[in-house]
C-alpha positions in Angstrom: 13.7 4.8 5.0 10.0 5.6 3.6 11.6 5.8 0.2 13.3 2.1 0.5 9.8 0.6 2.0 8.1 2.7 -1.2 10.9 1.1 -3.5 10.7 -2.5 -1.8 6.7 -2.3 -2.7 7.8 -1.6 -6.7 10.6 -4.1 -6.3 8.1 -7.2 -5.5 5.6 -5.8 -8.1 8.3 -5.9 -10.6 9.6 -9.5 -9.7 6.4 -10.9 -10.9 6.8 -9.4 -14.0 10.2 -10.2 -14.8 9.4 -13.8 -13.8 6.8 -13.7 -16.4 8.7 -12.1 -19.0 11.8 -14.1 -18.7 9.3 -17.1 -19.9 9.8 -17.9 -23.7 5.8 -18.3 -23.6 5.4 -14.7 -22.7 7.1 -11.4 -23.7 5.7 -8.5 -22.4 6.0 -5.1 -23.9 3.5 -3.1 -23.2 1.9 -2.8 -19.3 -1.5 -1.5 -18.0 -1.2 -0.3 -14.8 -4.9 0.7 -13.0 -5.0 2.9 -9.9 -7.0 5.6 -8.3 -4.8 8.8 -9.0 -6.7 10.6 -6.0 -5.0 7.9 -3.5 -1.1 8.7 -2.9 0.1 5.6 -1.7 -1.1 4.3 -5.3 -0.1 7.1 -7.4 3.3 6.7 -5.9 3.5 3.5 -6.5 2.8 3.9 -9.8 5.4 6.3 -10.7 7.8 4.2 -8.9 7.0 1.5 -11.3 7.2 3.4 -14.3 10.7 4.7 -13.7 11.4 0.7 -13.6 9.9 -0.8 -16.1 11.7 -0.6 -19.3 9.1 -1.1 -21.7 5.5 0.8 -22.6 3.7 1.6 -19.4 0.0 2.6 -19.6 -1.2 4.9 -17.0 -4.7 4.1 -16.3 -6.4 6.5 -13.5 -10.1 5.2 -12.9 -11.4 8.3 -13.7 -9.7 8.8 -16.6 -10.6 5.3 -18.5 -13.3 4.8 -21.4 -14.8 1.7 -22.7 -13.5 2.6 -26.0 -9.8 2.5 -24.2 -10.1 -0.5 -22.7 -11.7 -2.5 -25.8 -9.1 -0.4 -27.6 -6.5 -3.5 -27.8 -5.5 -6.0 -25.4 -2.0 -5.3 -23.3 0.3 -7.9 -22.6 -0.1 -7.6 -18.9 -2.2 -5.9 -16.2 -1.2 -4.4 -12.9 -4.0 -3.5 -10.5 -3.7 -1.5 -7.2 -6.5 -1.9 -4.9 -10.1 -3.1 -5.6 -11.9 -0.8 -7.8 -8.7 -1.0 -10.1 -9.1 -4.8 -10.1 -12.9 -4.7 -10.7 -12.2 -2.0 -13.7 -8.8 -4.1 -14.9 -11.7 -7.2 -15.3 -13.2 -5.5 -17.6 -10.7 -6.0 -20.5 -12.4 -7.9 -22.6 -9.5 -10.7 -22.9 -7.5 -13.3 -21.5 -4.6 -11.1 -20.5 -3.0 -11.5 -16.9 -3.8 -9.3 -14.3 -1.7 -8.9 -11.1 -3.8 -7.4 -7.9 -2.1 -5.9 -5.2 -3.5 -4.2 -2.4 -6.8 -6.0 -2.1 -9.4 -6.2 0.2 -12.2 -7.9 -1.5 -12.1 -11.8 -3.0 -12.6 -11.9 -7.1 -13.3 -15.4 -8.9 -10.9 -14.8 -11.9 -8.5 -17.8 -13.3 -6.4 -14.1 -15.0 -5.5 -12.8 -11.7 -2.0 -13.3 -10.1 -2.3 -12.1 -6.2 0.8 -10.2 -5.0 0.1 -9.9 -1.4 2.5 -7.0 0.1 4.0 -7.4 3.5 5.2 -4.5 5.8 8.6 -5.2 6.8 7.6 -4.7 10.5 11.2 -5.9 12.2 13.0 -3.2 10.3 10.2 -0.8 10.7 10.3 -1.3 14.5 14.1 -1.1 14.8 13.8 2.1 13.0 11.3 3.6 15.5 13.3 2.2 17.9 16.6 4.3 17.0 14.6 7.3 16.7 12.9 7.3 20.2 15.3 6.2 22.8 11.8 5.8 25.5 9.7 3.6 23.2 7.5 1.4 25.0 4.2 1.4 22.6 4.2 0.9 19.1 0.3 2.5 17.8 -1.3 0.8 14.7 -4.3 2.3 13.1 -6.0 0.6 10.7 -9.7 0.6 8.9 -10.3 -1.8 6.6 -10.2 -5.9 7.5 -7.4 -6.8 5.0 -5.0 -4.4 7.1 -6.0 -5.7 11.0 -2.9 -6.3 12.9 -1.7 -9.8 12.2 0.0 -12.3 14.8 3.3 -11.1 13.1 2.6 -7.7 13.8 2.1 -8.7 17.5 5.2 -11.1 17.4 7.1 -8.5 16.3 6.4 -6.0 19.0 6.4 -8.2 21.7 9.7 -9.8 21.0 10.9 -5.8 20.8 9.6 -5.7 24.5 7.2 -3.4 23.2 3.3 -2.8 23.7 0.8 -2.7 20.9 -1.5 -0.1 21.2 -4.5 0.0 18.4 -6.6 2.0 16.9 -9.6 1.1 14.9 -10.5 4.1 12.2 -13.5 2.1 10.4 -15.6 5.1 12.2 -14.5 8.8 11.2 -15.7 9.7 14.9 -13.0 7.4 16.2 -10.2 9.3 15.3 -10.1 11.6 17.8 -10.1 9.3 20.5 -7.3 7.3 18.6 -5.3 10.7 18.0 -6.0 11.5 21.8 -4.4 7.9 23.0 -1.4 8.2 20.7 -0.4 11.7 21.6 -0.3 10.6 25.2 2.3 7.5 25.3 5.7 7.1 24.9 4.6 5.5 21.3 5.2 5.6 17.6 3.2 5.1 15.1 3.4 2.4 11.9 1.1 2.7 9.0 -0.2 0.2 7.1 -1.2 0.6 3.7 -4.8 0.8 4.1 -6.7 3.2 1.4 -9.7 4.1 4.0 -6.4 5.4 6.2 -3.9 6.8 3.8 -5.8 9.4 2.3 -6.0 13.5 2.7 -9.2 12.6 5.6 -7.1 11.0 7.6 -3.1 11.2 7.0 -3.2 14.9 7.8 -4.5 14.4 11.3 -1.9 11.6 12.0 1.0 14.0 10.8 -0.2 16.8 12.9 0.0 15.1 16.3 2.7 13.4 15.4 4.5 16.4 14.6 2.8 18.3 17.7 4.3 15.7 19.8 6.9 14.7 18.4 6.5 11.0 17.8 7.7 9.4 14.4 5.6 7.6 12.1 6.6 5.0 9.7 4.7 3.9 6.9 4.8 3.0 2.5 5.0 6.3 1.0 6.7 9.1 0.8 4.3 10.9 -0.5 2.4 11.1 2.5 4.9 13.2 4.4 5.1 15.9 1.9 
């Protein structure tokens, strides 16, 4: 199930660019692709789209890049997963189109395509359901803005006959408390894609309660559970 949400997330990305290649006006054959390598949701995501993508892929971890790189030669088409991949994908010194994904922050650019991503929260909910029979909270942490639970979110659980029970991680002392709620419901957990959550600070902590209590998490990457 991780694995289909993971390929669903490569899927959309890839959709755009076929959309754009399929244009007589626009052939692409070689793709940037920026992304923090330290941040697994986005690593991921980038292999995922490599294995798709038939033509050149770039790889460009942040801390990897040069200015001599990116003045190098223009690509045909830029992919940019979360904000400091945008703001570094800006610097390319050309018109070249840039899809951002992932974003938190507003950028004034006439090159950037937004490609919002949407949890599919129906099927991530009917999954929790099937794997704990006495669900009756679903727990949602979250940090930054752009991932607050949304009125679909809330839809969604409610029409389930389920409770939503949050927890707000912008503090790091706040975790405990939230771990401390979550472990003590008969809840599951779902993950959004939120950077300031889904890194080795937090993810380990979520994976050990849920695994000392036996409560299943769902969330974009499969990375996370290794």
């Amino acid at each position: 199930m991780i694995r289909q949400i993971q390929i669903l997330l490569a899927f959309v990305a890839l959709l755009s660019l076929f959309c754009w290649a399929s244009s007589p006006a626009f052939a692409i054959s070689e793709l940037w692709i920026f992304y923090r390598s330290e941040i697994t949701l986005h690593r991921e995501t980038v292999d995922k789209l490599a294995t798709l993508w038939k033509h050149h892929v770039v790889r460009c971890p942040l801390e990897a890049l040069s200015p001599s790189f990116l003045e190098s030669h223009p690509p045909d088409l830029a992919i940019a997963i979360g904000d400091s991949a945008l703001q570094k994908a800006l610097t390319i010194p050309w018109s070249v189109p840039v899809i951002g994904t992932l974003i938190e922050k507003s950028f004034a650019d006439q090159r950037i395509c937004w490609l919002e991503v949407r949890q599919p929260i129906d099927l991530q909910i009917r999954l929790l359901l099937r794997l704990q029979k006495d669900l009756q909270e679903i727990w949602y942490p979250w940090s930054s803005e752009a991932f607050a639970p949304t009125p679909e979110l809330e839809d969604a659980v409610r029409t389930a006959g389920l409770k939503l029970m949050l927890g707000k991680l912008d503090n790091p002392g706040n975790l405990t408390g939230a771990l401390k709620a979550f472990s003590a419901g008969n809840c599951a957990g779902i993950l959004p894609p939120d950077p300031r959550l889904v890194n080795n600070a937090i993810i380990p902590s979520i994976f050990q309660e849920s695994f000392r209590h036996k409560k299943p998490v769902v969330g974009f990457s499969e990375a996370m559970v290794r």
